[in-house]
VEXLOPA-686163 format. One record per residue (C-alpha): residue number from 1; x, y, z. Coordinates in steps of 0.5 Angstrom, whole numbers. Each point is the difference from the previous one (the first is absolute). Example, Ala and Ser with C-alpha at 12.3 -4.5 7.8 and 13.67 -1.06 7.14 Angstrom:
    i     xx     yy     zz
    1     25     -9     16
    2      2      7     -2
This chain:
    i     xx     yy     zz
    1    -33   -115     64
    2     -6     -3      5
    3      5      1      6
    4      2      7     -2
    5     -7      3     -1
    6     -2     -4      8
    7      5      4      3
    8     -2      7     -5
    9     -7      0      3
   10      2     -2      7
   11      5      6      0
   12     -4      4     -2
   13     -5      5      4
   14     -8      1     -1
   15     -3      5      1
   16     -7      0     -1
   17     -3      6     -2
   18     -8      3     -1
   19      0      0     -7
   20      3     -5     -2
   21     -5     -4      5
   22     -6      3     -3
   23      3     -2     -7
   24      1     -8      2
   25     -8      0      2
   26     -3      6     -6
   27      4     -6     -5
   28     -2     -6      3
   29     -7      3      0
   30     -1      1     -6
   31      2     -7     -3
   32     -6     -3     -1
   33      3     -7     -1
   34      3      1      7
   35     -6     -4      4
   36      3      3      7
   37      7      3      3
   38      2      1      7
   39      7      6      2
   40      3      0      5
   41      7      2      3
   42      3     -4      5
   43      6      4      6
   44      6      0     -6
   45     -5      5     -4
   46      0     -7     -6
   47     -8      1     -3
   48     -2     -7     -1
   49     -5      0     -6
   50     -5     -6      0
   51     -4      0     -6
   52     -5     -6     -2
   53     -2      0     -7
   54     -7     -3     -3
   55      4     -5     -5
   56      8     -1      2
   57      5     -1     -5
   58      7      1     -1
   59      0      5     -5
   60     -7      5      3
   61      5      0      6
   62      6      2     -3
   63     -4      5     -4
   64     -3      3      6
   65      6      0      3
   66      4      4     -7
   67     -7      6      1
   68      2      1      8
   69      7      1     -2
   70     -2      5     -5
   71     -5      3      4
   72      4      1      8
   73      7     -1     -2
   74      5      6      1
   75      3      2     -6
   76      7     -1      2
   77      1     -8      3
   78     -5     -6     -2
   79      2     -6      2
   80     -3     -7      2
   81      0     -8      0
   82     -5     -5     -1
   83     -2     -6      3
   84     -5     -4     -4
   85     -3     -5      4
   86     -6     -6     -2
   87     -6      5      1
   88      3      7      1
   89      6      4      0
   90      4      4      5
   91      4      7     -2
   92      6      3      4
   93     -1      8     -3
   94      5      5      1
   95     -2      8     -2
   96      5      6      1
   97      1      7     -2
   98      8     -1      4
   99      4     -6      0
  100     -3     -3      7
  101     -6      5      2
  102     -6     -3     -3
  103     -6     -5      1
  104      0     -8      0
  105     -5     -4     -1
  106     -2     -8      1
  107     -6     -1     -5
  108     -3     -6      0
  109     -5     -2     -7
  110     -5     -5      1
């Protein structure tokens, strides 16, 4: 499955749009258990999400991960993987409203 979705992110296009953009920072903003963030969007159009908490835990970063989700993702397609590491947690984040026209995030949880 791990495999399969791979292939899915790197298959599909990223478009990054204003609003979208101005969600990511206006949810992030409004986190108070976020102690800092950075956005950045490299040439393929990926938004790579750096986010560092005041006190990481597994569980806290599965929980702001589940609240982006649900505040910036379209309706139609969410789909993710993540890799849990000793003091972070890296996402892959695929959001579309057609099958391979969306937005890909790398979110990195520390």
């Amino acid at each position: 499955m791990e495999n399969k979705f791979l292939k899915l992110f790197d298959e599909s296009s990223s478009h990054i749009e204003l609003g979208m953009s101005k969600d990511i920072q206006a949810f992030l903003e409004g986190e108070e258990d976020i102690q800092s963030f950075d956005i950045k969007a490299d040439e393929k159009e990926i938004v790579n999400i750096n986010i560092k908490l005041h006190n990481f835990s597994d569980t806290f970063a599965k929980k702001i991960f589940m609240d982006l989700v649900n505040f910036v993702g379209y309706n139609r397609i969410n789909l993710f993987i993540c890799d849990n590491l000793p003091a972070k947690v890296k996402y892959l984040y695929l959001t579309a409203l057609q099958d391979t026209d969306g937005i890909k995030m790398k979110v990195t949880i520390e």
